[in-house]
N, C-alpha and C positions, 0 to 999 in steps of 0.2 A: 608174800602172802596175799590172800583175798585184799588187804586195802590197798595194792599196788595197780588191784584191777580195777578200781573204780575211776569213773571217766568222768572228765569236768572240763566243762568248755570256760576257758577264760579269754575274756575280753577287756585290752584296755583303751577307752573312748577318748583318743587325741591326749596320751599321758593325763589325763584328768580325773577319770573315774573307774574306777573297777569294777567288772563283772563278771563273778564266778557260779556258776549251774551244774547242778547234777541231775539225775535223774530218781528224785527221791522215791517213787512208788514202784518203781524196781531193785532199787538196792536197799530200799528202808521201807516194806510195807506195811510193818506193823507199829515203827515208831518215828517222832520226830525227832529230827536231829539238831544241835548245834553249829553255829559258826564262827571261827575266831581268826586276826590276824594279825600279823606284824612287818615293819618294813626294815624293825631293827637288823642288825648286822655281828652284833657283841653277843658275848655269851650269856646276859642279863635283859632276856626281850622283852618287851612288854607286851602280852597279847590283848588286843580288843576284840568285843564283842562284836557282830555285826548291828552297822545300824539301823539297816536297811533289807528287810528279807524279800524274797521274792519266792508267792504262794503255788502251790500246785494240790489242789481238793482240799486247803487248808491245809498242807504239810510243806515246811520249809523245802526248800527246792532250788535256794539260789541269795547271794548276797550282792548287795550295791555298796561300795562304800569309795571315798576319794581316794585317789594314788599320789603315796607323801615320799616314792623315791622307788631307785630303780633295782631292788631286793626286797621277795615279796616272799611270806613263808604262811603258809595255812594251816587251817585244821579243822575237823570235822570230828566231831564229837557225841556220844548221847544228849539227850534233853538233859539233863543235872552237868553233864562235863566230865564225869566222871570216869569215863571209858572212850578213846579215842578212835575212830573207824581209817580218818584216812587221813594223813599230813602231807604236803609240799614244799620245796624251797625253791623259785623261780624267778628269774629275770623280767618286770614287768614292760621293759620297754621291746620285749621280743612278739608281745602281742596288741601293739596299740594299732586300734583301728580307728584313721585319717578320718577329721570332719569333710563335711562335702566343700568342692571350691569355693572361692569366694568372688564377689565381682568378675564374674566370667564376664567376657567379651570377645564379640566376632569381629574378623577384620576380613573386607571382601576386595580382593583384587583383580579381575577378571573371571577365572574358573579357580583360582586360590583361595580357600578360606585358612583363617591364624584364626584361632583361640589361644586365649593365655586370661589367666585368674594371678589373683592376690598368692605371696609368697607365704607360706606360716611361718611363724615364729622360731620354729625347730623341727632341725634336723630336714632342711628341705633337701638333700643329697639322698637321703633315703625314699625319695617319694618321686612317683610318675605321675604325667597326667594322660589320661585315656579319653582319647575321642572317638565315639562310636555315632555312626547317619547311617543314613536310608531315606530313598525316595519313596512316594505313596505307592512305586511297582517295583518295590522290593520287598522279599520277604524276611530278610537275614539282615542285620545289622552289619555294616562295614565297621571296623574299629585300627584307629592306629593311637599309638601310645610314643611319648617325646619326656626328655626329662623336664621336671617341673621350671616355671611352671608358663610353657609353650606350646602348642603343638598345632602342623600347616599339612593341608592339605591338598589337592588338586586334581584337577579335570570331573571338574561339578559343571552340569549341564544349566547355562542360565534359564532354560524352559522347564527346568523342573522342579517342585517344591519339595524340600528335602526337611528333615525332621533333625535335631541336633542333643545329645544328650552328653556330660564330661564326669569325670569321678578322675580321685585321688588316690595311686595304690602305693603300697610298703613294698620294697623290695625283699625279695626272699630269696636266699637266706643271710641274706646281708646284714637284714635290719629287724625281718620277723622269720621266728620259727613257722608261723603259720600266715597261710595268705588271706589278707584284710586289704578290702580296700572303702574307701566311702560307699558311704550312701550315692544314686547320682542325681547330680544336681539338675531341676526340673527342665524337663525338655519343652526345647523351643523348634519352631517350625520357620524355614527361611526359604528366599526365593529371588537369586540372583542379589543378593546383598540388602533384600528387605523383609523386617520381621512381620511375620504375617499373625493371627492369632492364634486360636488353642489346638489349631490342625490344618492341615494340610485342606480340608473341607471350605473351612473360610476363604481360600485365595480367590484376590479380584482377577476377572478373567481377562487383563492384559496388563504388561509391565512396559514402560516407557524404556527408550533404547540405552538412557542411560544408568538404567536398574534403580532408578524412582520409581516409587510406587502410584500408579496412577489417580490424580484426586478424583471426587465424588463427580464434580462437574465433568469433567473429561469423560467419565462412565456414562455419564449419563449421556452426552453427545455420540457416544460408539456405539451404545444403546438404540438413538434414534437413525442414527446411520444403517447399521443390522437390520432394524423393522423395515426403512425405506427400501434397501436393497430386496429382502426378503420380497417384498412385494410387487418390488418391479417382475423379480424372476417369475413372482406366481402370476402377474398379468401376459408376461411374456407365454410362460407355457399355454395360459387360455388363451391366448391368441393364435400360437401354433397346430392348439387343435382342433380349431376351428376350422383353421386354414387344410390341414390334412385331413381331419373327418365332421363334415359340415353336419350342421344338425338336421335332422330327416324330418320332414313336416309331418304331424300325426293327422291321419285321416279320419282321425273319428267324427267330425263335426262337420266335414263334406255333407255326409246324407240325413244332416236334421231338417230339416225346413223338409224334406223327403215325406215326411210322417207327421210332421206337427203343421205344415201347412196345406199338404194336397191331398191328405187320408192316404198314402202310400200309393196314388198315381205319378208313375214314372214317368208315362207319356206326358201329361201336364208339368209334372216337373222341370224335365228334360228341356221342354220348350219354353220354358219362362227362364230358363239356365243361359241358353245360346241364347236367346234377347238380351240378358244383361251383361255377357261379356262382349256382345256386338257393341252395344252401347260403351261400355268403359272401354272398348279399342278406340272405337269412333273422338269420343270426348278427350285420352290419351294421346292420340295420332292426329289429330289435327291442325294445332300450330305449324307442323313441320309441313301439313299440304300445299304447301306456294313455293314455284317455281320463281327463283332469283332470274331474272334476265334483264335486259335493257328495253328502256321504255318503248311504248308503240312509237312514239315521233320519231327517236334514234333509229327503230325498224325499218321506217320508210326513208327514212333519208338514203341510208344503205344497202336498201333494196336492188338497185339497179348493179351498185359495185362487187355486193359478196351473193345476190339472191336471200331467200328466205333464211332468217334468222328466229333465237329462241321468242316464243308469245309468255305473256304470264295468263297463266290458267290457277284459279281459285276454284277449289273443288268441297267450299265450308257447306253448299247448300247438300253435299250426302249427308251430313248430319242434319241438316232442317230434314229431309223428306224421309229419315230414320229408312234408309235404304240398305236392308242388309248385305245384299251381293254386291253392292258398291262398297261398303266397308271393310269387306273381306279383300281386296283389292291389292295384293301386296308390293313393297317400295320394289322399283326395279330398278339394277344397275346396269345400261345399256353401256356395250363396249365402244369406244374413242367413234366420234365420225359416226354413229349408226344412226338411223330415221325409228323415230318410234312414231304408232299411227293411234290415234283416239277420237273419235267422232266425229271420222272426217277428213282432221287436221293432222298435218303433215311434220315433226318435230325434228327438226335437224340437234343429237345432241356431243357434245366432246365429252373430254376427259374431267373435266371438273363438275358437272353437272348431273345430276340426278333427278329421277322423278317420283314421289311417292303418293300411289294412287290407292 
């Protein structure tokens, strides 16, 4: 009949607690309904009321109550009791759903991770433990499942920070008609065998080679190493391009003095330009004007055996007599053995010797 069709999810929370649900504003919407149970087994049951309801708009909708054995039989009734909708007789240990693990623990041995948690109390043959990861570039959960309560992994990449979450399932149809497994237990985030915080976001950005996690001090050292480097490279580059594309002198400040000091005479300009670069050549170039050679005394002693040899000529008074065609005058390199000739005087010069006039 119609109460064979009425559907109810039952849950039993690690053999401990019972919880039974319907869908009361679909199958009852004009009344509230009762709930009653028993775990008797005789033909003399005793049924209890629910003690525990659970509300849907204010209309029962669902009971809580403790599980006192493994034959469980219901009912579902009008508000007075009086007229019965829908009864059960059930196996309660065929729907108990596993608390979450307990003391879970990782064990890291190269690219191998072990988890394994606390045994329960009962009936640990019926129950698996499931290990699901994923790195921060995955999208889909990896999961492998081991009997309780073990389960090892492998070829996890120690450069990558991976995510870790475990739960405890029923086996079906062994243990449960339906599939329950825990809650899972809060996930944890690791990385080459060190637990890092709430995500994958917090990892410090290096791990020591022997999957220590790096202290604050050591960060803080790789830190100032990174800056030093970084900056070398960025001096490096500005000096590169300097070297291949030199910076170009901007001319805009050439022709001031042009207009703010000669009224825009070029000619006056012009010629107060070429006097003072004669001058900075002059006062530039003059240290270098003496000729290195051997003293007048050594000259003459020698004279007879090689002929004429180098003079020193000092040429500082072009700068006394600001003589500009003398200034313009540029250093000559005579070739090995040649005579160079200057007012007069006759200069025998070699290979080593230069003259800058």
């Amino acid at each position: 009949g119609w109460k064979d069709a009425i559907s109810t999810t039952i849950i039993n929370f690690n053999n401990e607690k019972m919880q039974i649900t319907w869908a009361a504003r679909e199958l009852f919407p004009s009344e509230n309904v009762s709930f009653s149970y028993t775990f008797d087994e005789g033909k003399h049951k005793v049924w209890k009321p629910c003690p525990t309801y659970l509300l849907d708009q204010d209309y029962n909708s669902g009971c809580l109550f403790k599980t006192e054995g493994p034959t469980l039989a219901i009912s579902i009734r009008n508000s007075n009791g009086s007229e019965e909708f829908f009864s059960k007789s059930l196996k309660s240990d065929f729907y108990i759903k596993p608390n979450r693990p307990e003391n879970v623990t990782f064990f890291w041995k190269e690219d191998t991770v072990t988890v394994s948690c606390n045994k329960p109390e009962r009936a640990v043959w019926c129950l698996r433990l499931e290990l699901q990861y994923k790195s921060k570039f995955d999208k889909d959960w990896q999961s492998r499942t081991s009997e309780c309560c073990s389960v090892g992994e492998q070829g996890f990449d120690p450069r990558k920070c991976y995510s870790f979450r475990v739960r405890l399932k029923r086996l079906v149809p062994y243990c449960n008609v339906v599939n329950y497994s825990s809650d899972w237990e809060a996930e944890t985030f690791w990385m080459n065998g060190t637990l890092l915080g709430n995500s994958c976001a917090t990892l410090v950005c290096c791990l020591s080679t022997n999957g220590e996690g790096v202290t604050e001090k050591e960060a803080g050292k790789m830190q100032q190493i990174n800056v030093l480097l970084l900056y070398s490279i960025f001096c490096y580059q500005r000096k590169l391009q300097k070297s291949v594309m030199p910076a170009i002198p901007d001319p805009k400040h050439i022709f001031a003095d042009l207009f703010s000091d000669h009224n825009g005479n070029f000619q006056e300009w012009i010629d107060k330009t070429d006097h003072a670069a004669v001058q900075t050549k002059i006062e530039c170039e003059e240290p270098e004007c003496i000729i290195e050679a051997e003293s007048q005394q050594e000259d003459q002693k020698n004279s007879d055996k090689q002929g004429p040899r180098e003079k020193i000529f000092s040429f500082s008074g072009v700068a006394e007599n600001n003589d500009p065609k003398a200034a313009q005058i540029a250093c000559l390199m005579p070739t090995s053995n040649t005579t160079a000739s200057f007012a007069g005087f006759q200069i025998l010069m070699n290979d080593d010797m230069y003259v800058m006039l």
